[in-house]
C-alpha positions in Angstrom: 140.1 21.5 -182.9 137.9 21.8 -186.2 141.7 21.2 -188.1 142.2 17.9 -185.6 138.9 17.0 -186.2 139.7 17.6 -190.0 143.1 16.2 -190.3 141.8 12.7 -188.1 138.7 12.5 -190.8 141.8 12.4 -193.7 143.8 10.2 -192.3 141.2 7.2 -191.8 140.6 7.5 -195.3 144.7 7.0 -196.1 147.8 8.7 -196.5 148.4 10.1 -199.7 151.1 8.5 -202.3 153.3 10.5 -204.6 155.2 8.0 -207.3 157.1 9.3 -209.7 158.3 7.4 -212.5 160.6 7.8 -215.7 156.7 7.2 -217.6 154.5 10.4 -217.6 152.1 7.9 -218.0 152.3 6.6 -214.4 153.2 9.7 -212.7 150.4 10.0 -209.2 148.3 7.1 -207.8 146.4 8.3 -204.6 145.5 5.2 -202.9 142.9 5.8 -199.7 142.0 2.7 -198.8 143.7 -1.1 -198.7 142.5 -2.8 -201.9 139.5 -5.1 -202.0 141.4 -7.6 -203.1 143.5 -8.2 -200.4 140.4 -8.1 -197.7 139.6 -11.5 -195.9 137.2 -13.5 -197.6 133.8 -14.6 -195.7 134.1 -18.3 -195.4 130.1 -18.8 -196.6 131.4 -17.3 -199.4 131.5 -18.8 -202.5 129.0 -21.7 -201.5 125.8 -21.2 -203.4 122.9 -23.0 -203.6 123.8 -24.9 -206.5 127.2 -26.2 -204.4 124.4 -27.2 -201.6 122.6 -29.1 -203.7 125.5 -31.4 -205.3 126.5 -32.2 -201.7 123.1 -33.5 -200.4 122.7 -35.3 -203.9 125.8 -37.2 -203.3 125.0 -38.0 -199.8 121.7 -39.3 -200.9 123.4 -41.3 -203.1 125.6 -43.0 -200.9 122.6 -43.5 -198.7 120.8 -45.3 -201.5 123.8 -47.4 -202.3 123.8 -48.7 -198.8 120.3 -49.7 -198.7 120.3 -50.6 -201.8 123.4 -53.2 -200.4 121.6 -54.1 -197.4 118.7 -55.0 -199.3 120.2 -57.1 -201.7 122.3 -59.6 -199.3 118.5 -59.4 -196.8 116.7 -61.2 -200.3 119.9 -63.0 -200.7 119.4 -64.6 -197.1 115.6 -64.7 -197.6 116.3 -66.6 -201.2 118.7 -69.0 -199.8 116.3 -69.5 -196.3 113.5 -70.3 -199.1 115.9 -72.8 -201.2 117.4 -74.3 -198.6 115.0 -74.7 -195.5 111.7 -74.7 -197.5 112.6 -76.2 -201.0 115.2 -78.5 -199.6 116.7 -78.0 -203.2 120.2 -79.1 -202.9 120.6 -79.7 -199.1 120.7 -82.5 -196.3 120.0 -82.6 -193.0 122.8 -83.2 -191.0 123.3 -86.0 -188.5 123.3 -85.3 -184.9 125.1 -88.3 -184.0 128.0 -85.7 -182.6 127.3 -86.7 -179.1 124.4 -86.3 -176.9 123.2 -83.8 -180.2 119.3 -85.1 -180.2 118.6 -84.3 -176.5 120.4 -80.6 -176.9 118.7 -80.0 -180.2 115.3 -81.0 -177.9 116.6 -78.8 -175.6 116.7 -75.9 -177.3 113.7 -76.1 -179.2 111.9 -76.0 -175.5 114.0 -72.8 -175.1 112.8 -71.8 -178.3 108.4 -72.3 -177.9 109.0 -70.8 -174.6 110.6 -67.9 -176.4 108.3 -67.6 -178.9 105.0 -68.0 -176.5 106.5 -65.3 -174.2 107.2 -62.5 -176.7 103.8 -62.9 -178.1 102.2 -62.4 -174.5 105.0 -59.6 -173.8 103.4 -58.2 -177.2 100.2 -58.6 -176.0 100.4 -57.1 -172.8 102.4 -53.8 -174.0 99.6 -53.4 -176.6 97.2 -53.1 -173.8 99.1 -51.3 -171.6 99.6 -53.6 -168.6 103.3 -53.2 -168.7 102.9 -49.6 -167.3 101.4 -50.5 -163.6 101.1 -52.8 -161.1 97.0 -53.1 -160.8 95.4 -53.9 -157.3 92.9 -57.2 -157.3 90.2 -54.8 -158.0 91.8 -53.1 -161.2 92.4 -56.7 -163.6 91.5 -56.7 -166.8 90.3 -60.4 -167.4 92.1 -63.9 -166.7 95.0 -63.2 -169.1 95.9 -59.6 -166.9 95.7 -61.5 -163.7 98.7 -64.1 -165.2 100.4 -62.0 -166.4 101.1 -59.5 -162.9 101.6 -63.5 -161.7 104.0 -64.1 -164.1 105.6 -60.7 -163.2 106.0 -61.5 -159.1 107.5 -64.8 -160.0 109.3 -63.9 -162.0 111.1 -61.3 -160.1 110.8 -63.5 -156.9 112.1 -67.0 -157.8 113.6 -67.1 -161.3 115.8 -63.9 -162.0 117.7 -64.6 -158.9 118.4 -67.9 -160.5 119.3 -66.6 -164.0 121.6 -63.8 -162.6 123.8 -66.2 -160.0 124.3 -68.6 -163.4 125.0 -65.4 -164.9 127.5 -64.0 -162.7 128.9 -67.4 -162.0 129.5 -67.8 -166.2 131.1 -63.9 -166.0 133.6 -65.1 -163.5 134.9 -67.6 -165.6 134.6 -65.5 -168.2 137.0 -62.8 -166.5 139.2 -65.6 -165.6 139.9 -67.0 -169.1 140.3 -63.3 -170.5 143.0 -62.7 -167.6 144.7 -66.0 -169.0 144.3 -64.1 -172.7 145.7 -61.3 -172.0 148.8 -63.1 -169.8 149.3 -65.3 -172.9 149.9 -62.1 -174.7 152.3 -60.4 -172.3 154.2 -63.8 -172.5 154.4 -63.5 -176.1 155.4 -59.7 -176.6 158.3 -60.7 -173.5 159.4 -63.6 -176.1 159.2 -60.7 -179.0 161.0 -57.7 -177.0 163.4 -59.7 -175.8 164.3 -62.2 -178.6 163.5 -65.2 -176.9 163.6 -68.2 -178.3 165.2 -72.0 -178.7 168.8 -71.6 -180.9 171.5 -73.8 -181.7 174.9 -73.0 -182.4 176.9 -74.2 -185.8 174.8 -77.0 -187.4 176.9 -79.9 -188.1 174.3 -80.6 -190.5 174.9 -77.8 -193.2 177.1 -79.6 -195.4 176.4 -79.1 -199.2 178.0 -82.8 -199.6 175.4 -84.5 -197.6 175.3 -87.5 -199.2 179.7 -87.3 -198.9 179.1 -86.6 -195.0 176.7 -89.3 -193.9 178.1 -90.7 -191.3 177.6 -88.2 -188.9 173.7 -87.7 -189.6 171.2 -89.6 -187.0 169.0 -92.4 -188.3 165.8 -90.8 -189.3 162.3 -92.6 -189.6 159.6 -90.3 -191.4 156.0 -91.3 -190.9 152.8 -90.3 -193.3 149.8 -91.8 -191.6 146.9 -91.5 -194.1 143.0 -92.8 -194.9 141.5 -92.7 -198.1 142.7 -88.9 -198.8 143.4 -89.4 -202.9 143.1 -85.5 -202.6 146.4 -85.1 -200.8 148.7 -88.2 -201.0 150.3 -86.7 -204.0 151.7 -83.7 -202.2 153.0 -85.4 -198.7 155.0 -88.6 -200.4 156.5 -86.0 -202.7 157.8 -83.2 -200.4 158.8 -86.1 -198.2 160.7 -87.7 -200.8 162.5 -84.7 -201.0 163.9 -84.6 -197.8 167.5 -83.3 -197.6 168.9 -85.8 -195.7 171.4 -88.8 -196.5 169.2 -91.8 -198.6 170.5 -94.3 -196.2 169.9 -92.4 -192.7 166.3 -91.4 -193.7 163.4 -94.3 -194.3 159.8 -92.7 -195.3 156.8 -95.3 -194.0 153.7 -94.3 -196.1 151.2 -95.6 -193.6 148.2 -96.2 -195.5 144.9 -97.4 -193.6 142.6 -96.9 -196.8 139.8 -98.6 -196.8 139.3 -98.0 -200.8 141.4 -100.8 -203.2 141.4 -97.6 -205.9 142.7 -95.5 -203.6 145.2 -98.1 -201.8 146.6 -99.0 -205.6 147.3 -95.0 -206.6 149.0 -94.6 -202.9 151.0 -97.7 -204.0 151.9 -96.9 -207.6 153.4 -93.4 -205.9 155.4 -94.9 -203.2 157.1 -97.3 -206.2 157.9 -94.3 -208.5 159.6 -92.7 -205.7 161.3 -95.7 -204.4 162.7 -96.3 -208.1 164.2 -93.1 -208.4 166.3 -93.4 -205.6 164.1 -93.0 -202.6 164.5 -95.0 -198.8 160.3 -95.4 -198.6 158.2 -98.4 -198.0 154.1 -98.8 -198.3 152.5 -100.3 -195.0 148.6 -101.0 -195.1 146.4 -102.6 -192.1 143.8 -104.6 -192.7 141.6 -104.3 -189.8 142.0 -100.0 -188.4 141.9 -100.5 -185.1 142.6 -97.7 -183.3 142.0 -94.9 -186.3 145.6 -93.0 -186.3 147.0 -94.5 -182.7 146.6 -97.7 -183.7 148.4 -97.2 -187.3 151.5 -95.8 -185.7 151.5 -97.9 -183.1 151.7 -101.0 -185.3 154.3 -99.1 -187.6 156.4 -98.5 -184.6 156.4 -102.0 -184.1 158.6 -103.2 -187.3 161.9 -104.3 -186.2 164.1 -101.8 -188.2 162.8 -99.4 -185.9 165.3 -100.0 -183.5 168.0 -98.7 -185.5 166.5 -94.7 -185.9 166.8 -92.5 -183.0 164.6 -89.8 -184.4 161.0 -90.5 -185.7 159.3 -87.3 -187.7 155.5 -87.1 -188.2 153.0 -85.8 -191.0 149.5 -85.8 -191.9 148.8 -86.8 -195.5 148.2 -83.3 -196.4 151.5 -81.8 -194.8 154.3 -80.7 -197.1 157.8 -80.2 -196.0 160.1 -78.1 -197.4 163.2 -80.0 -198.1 165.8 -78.5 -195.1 162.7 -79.8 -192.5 165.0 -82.0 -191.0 168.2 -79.5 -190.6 166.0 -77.1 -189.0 164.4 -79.4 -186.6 167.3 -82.1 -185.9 170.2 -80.8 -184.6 168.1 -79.3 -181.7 168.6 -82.2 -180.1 171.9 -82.4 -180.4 173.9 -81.9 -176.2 170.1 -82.2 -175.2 169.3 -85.5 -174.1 166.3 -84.6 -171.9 164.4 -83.3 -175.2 161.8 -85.3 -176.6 159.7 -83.0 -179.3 160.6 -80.4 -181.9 157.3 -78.8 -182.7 157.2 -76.6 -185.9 154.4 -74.5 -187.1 151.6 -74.4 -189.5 151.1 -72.3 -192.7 148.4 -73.1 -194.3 148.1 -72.7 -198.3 143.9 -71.9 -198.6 143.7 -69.4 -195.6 142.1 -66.9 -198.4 140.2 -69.4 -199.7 136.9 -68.4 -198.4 135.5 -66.6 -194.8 135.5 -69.8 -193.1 139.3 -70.4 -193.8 140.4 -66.8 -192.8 138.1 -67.3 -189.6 140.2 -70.6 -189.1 143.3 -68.9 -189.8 142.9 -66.1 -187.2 142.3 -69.3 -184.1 145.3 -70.9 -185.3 147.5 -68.4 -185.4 147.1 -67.3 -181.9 147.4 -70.9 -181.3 150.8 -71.1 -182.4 152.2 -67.7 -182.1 150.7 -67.3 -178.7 150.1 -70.7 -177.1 152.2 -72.9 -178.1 155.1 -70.5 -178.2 154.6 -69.1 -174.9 154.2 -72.5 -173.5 157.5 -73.8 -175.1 159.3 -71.2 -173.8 158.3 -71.3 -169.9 157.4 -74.2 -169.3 158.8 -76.5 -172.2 155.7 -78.0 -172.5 152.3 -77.9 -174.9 150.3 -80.5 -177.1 151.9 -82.2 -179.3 149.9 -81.2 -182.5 149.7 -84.7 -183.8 152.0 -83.2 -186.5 155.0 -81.8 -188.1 157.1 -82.7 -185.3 160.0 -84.6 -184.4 160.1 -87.3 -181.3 163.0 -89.0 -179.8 162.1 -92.6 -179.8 163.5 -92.8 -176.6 161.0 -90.6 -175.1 158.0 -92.4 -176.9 159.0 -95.6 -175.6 159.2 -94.3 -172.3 156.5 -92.5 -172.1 154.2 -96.2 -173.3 153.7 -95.1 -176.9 151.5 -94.4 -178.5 147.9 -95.6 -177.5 144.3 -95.9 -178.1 142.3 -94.8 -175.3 141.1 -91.4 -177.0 141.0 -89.3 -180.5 143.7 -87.4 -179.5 146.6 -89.4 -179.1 148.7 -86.7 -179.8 148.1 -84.9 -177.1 147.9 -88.3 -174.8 151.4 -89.0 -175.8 152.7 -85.0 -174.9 151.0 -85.5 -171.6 152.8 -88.7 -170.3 156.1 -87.4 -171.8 155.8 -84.4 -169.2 154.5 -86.9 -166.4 158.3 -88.6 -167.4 160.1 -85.6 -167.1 161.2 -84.8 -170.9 161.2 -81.7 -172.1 159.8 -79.8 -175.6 160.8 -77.3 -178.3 158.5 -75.1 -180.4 160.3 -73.4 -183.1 157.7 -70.3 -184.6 160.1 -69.6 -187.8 160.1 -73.5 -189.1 156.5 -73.6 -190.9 155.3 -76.9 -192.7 152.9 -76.3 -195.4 149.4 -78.0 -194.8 145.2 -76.7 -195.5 142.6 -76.1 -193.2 139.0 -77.2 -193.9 137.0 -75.4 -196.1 133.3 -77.2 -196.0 132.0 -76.1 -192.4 130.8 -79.7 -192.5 134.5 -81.0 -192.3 135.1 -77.9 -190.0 132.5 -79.0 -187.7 133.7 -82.5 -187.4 137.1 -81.8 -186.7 136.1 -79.2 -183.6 134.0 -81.7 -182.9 137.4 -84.3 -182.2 139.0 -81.6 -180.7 137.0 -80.8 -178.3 135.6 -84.2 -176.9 139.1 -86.2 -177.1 140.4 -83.7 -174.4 137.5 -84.3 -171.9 138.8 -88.1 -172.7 142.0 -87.7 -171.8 141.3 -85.4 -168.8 139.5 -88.3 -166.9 141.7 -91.4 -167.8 145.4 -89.3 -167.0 143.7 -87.1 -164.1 144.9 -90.0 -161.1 148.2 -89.9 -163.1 148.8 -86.4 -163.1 148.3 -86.0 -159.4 150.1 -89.2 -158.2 153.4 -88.4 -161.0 156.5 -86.8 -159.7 156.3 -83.1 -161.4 156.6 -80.5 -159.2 153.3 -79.2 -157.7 152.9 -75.7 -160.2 153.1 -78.0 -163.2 150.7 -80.4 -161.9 148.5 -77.1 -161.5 149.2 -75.8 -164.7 148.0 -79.5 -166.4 144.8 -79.5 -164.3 144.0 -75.7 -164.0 145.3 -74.2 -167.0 145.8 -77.0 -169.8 142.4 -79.0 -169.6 140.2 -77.4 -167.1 140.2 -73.1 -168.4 141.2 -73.9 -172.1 139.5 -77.2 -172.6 136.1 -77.2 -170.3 135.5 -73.7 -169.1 135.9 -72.1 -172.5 133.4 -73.8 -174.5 131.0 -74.4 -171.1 131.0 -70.5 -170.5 131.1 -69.2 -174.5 127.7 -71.7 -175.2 126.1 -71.0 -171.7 126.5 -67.3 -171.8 126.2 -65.8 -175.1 123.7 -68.6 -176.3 121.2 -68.9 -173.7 121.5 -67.1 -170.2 121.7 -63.3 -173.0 118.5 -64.5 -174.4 117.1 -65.2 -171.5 117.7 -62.1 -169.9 115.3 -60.6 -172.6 112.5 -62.2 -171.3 113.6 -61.6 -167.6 114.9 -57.8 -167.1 115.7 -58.0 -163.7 118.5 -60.4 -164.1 120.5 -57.8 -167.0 124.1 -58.5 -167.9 125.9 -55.5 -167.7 126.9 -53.7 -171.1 131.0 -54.4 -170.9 129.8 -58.2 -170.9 128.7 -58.3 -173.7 130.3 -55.7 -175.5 133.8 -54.2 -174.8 135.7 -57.4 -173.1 134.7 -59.6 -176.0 135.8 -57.3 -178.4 139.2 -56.8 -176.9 139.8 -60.3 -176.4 139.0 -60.7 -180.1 141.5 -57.9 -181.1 144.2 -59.9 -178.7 142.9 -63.2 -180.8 143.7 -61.5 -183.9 147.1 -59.5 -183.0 149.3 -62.7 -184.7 147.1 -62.2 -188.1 147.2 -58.6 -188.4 146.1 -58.9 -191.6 142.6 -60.6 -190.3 141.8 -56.9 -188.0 139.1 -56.5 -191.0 137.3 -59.5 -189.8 137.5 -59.0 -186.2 132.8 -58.7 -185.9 132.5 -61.9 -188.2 135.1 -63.3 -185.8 134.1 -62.6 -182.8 129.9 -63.3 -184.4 131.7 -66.9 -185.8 133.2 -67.9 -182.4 130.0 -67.6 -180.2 128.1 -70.1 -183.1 131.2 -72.4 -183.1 130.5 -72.8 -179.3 127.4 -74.8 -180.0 129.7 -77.4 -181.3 132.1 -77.3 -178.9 130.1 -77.4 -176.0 128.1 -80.5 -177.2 131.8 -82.1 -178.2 133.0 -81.2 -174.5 130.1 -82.4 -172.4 130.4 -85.8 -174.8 134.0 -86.7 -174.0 133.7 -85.8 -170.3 130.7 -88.1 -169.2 131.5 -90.6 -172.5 128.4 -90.2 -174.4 127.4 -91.1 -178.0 130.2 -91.0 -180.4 133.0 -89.7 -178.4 135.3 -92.3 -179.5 134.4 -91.5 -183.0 137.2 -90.9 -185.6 136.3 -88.8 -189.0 138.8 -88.1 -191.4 138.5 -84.4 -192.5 138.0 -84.1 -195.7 140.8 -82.3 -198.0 141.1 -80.1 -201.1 144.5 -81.1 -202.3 145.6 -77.5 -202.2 148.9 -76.2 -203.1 150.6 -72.5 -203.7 151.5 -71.4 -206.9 155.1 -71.3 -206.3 155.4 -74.7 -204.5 153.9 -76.5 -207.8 156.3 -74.9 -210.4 159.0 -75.5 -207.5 157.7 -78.8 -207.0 157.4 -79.7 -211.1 160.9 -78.2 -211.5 162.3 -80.5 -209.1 160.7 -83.5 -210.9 162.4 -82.5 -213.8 165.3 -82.4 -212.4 165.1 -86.0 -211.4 164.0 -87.4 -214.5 166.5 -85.9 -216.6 169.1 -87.5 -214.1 169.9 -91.1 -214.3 166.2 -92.5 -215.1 166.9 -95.0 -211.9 169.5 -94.3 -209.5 169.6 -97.7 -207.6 169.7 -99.7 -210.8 165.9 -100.8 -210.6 165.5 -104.6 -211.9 163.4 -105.5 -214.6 161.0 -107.5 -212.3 160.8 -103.7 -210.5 160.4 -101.8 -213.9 158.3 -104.2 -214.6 155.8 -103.7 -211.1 155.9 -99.9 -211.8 154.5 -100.2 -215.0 152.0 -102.6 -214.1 151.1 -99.7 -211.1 151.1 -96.9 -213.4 148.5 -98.8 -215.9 146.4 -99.7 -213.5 146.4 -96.0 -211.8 145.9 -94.9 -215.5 142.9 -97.5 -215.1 141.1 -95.8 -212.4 138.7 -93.5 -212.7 137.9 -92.4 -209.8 134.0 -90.7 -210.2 133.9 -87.5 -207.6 132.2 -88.3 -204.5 129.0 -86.0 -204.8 128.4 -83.9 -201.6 125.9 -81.3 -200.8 125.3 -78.9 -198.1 123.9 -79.5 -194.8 121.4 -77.9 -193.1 122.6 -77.7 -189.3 119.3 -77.9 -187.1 120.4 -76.8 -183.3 122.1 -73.6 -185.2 118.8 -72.9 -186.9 117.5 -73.1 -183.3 119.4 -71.0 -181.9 119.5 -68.1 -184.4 115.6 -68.5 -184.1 116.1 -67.7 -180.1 118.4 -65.3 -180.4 116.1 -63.2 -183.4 113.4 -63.7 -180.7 115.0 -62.0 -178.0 115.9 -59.2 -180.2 112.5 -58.9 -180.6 111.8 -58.9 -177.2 114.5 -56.8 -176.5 112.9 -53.8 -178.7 110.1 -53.6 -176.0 113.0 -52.6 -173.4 114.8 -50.5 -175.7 118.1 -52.3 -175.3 120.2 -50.9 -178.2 123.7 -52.9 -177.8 121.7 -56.0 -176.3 119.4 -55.7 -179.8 121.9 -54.8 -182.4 124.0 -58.0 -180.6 121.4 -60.6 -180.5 120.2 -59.8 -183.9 124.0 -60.4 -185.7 124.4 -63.1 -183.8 121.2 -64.7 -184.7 121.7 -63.9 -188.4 125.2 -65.2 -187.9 123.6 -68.7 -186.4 121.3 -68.5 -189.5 124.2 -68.6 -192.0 126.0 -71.4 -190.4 122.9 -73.3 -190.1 121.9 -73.0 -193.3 125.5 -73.7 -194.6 126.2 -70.5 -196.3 129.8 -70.2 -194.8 132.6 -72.2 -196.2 132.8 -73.7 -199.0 129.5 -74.0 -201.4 128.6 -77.2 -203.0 127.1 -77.1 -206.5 
């Protein structure tokens, strides 16, 4: 046993080696246990306190960088609230002339004292503790503890059950528009997966030799309404000039209803350069603008060459064609005689222009990638976007042409073309270059148009709609979908929830909207909104913040056009940058070029014409046009609001609602920068 014992001891220590080697040197290594080496290092080791100290030093760091971030834009925002609300340095108040504005704008400053009245007395009564119990008539504390438990029973007796039925009633149609989302979005992943989509076979149209080949083109009438936009005219009468299409089956109308003689003479001297090199265009302008945009195509419409053009293309003054437009967009119609539009998309050259454009970009996208598309596809039918699009003059004179009855005679005209039975395309993959607004003011007004014209149209075509000959689900679709869920309920639901019944609910406990409210659904209906810009997924919280303060807007627009208040019928221009890529100026100067160093006239111009284009080039070299000086507005019912919603993140701290807090308080600060007019572009 003691030799066992002996002979175990030995072995735990390791087996002895015997090497022998040609070198004496190296002749016996005894090796009794693995070498250090080769052990498993600890993994604390080699961390030291030096190591420890780098690592909290850097996260310090970032931590100061942060607040040192946050802090800078919070006396950014206070600098600019002190310039531009306090100072007026700079600034003007805007007009609330949008509608029924003044009576909202006193609306919600009642909203607003109340608010501010009850979180002091909320303070007040936490401070002394009276928030804690319900006191028998023996136990109050003074007058001011007596109202208070008053306020509390009536509260909780007669005005949450008021707040939470408008709530729930708002949630419903909530739900209901996000279920119309979300099918919109399985439409368009269908259209995706399955390559869906209008096609035509071999264009006749493809010849190289157009000119050689003319006969078999249709007569094509091109239209370029415009008012007093010097920024733009330039760009639209050029690409359109450039049309590849046969010079005598394509006539360009320049409809001009500028109410500026500078402006009138420079749209002039352009249409003349272009119709002595060669071009089919003619300059129209209307004394009296009746009508705003209705009325000018109406009266061009009216010219007795019309009869002889079967196809009659639209675009807005700051809309630039590329030159195959009509190859891509014509010959749809070809073996079709019930279609009456070809729709093509928007691009839009200043999307990265500033946050308000990329904001813009994400709505329109959806818009036409979603929408429209969807629409086209299943039902052949959407809203004519007043643009970029090819009618049948057939179908317009059918359907009455065009009238005046409403700002949005583009979607009047779609409407009663449906009533009639014709049909429309939307083709995704043509896209017409164009710009979106980039002042918030010019933003504003346009929504504004947008969303009141609608409500116009809703009333006057509603006894149409239901007495036409459609079948019964399309007459459904028109009321239900097309005007009542995207035109009424959306802006009525986004204003009435988010703006004031949230708020409220601050100030009233018992009547609490539910955390996916306001929360989860919103932001996944926002992802779906941003799905065709996948580049914008960076700007889905501004989004989402940006939508629920556009709704102020769009609310006030909507109630305006349904019951006809204030300036419903009002038509404003929006404004324009005269934008253009990179690419599509060299392209474009290239191309001028290219027609100069031709024959310097191809129709053999006449001295008394040679002789009119010089006199409209001096006196366009004559006019100097002084910038119009703008400034920034300051937006008062946003102010409002964002003071109302701050107030009930106050309130809200006395509750400890953390998503209801951190949501009220970007939103209000989000209110704040759009009332002061720090979004979009700046004014110096």
């Amino acid at each position: 046993m003691d030799f066992l014992d002996r002979w175990a001891k030995d072995n735990k220590k390791g087996t002895p080696v015997i090497v022998t080697m040609e070198n004496p040197n190296y002749s016996v290594v005894e090796i009794d246990e693995p070498d250090s080496a080769f052990q498993p290092v600890e993994k604390g080791r080699g961390k030291n306190a030096k190591q420890a100290t780098w690592v909290l030093l850097l996260k310090a760091n970032r931590a100061v960088g942060c607040l040192a971030w946050v802090l800078t834009l919070v006396w950014a925002l206070l600098g600019a609230i002190k310039k531009r609300l306090i100072l007026r340095e700079g600034v003007g108040v805007a007009s609330e002339k949008l509608g029924k504005g003044k009576l909202m704008f006193k609306i919600i400053k009642v909203l607003l004292v109340t608010s501010f009245i009850g979180l002091g007395f909320e303070v007040f009564a936490h401070l002394r503790g009276w928030h804690l119990y319900i006191p028998h008539t023996s136990d109050f504390q003074g007058f001011l503890h007596f109202v208070y438990v008053g306020w509390l029973g009536f509260r909780a007796d007669y005005v949450a059950p008021l707040v939470q039925a408008l709530s729930t009633f708002c949630v419903g149609l909530f739900l209901m528009q996000s279920v119309d989302r979300m099918v919109l979005c399985l439409g368009c992943f269908w259209i995706k997966y399955m390559k869906i989509g209008p096609r035509i076979g071999e264009n006749p149209y493809e010849s190289d030799d157009t000119e050689g080949s003319a006969s078999k083109f249709p007569m094509v009438l091109v239209q370029i309404p415009m008012c007093n936009e010097k920024e733009v005219y330039e760009l639209s009468i050029s690409a359109v000039s450039q049309l590849d299409w046969p010079k005598n089956r394509l006539l360009i109308q320049v409809l001009d209803d500028s109410d500026d003689e500078s402006i009138r003479w420079l749209i002039k001297a352009e249409v003349s350069m272009w119709n002595q090199r060669g071009v089919n265009i003619i300059y129209r302008h209307r004394s009296v603008r009746t009508g705003y945009k209705a009325g000018n195509l109406k009266s061009a419409m009216g010219c007795d060459y019309v009869k002889d053009y079967e196809f009659v293309a639209i675009f807005d003054a700051d809309f630039q064609p590329s030159p195959d437009f009509l190859k891509q967009t014509v010959p749809h119609f070809l073996d079709k005689p019930e279609l009456g539009l070809v729709q093509a998309r928007w691009a839009f050259v200043n999307k990265d222009e500033n946050l308000l454009t990329r904001l813009q970009n994400i709505n329109l996208c959806f818009h036409f990638e979603v929408e429209q598309q969807v629409n086209g596809v299943f039902l052949n039918f959407f809203g004519f976007n007043g643009t970029a699009g090819v009618w049948r003059i057939k179908a317009l004179e059918e359907s009455g042409g065009w009238l005046e009855r409403t700002t949005v005679e583009d979607m009047d005209i779609a409407v009663r073309a449906h009533l009639r039975g014709w049909k429309f395309i939307y083709l995704n993959d043509v896209k017409v270059l164009c710009e979106v607004p980039e002042s918030f003011e010019a933003y504003r007004k346009q929504q504004h148009r947008w969303h009141s014209g609608p409500m116009q149209l809703f009333r006057l075509c509603l006894p149409a709609v239901v007495t036409s000959e459609i079948s019964i689900w399309k007459k459904a679709n028109l009321i239900l979908l097309f005007f009542l869920l995207r035109k009424l309920i959306l802006p009525f639901y986004s204003f009435t929830l988010f703006c004031i019944i949230l708020p409220l609910t601050m100030f009233i406990p018992e009547a609490e909207l539910p955390m996916w409210v306001i929360c989860y659904v919103p932001i996944c209906m926002s992802l779906l909104n941003i799905l065709p810009a996948p580049k914008s997924i960076p700007f889905v919280a501004p989004y989402l913040l940006f939508e629920n303060t556009m709704s102020v807007t769009k609310f006030n627009a909507m109630i305006s056009g349904l019951f006809q208040l204030g300036s419903s019928y009002e038509w404003i221009v929006t404004k324009k940058a005269g934008r253009s890529s990179e690419s599509d100026l060299l392209e474009l100067e290239d191309k001028n070029m290219k027609i100069m160093n031709q024959t310097h006239f191809t129709r053999g111009a006449s001295e008394s014409g040679l002789c009119e284009l010089n006199r409209l080039k001096e006196q366009k070299e004559s006019l100097n046009l002084e910038p119009v000086k703008r400034t920034n507005k300051i937006y008062r019912k946003e102010l409002a609001i964002a003071f109302l919603l701050l107030t009930a993140s106050a309130r809200s701290l006395l509750s400890a609602h953390g998503v209801h807090f951190y949501f009220l308080l970007f939103q209000g600060v989000t209110f704040l920068l759009v009332g002061l007019d720090l979004i979009g572009e700046q004014m110096s």
